[in-house]
C-alpha positions, 0 to 999 in steps of 0.5 A: 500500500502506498500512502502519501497526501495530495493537499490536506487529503491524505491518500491510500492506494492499494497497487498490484504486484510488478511482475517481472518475468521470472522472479516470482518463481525464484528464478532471475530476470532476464538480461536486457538484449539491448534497444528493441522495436516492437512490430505486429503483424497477423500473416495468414494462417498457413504462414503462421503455422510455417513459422511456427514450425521453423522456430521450434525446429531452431529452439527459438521462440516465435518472436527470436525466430521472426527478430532472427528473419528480419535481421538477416533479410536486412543485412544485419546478420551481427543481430540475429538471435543464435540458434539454440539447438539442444542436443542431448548430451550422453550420460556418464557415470 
């Protein structure tokens, strides 16, 4: 609760939680990846499903995977999110 005064009238605001991805559960918040546009776009849905497709097949998500599209189709390769394909390493022991 934050309370504070505005004149003579004193004030009581009840506000919710900030949510920030990742922390409630214990885990640390993600690093920042830099300076960031948001785009929107609703392509049709075989599109939607193609792209879908290709970004689990790369282990990134939909947004990294679209982000990834577009930097290297403009030339910004250096840009691109990596992607992440997860192996599954031997046991031992």
């Amino acid at each position: 609760m934050i309370t504070g005064h505005t004149g003579n009238t004193p004030v009581k605001a009840n506000f919710p939680p900030i949510l920030i991805r990742g922390c409630l559960d214990g885990s640390m918040p993600r690093a920042s990846k830099g300076d960031r546009d948001i785009m929107v776009t609703r392509p049709a849905r075989a599109v939607g499903d193609e792209v879908r497709r290709r970004a689990d097949a790369m282990g990134l998500s939909i947004s990294e995977y679209i982000a990834r599209t577009l930097a290297l189709d403009v030339g910004l390769p250096d840009l691109a999110p990596q992607v992440r394909l997860d192996e599954e390493l031997p046991m031992t022991g």
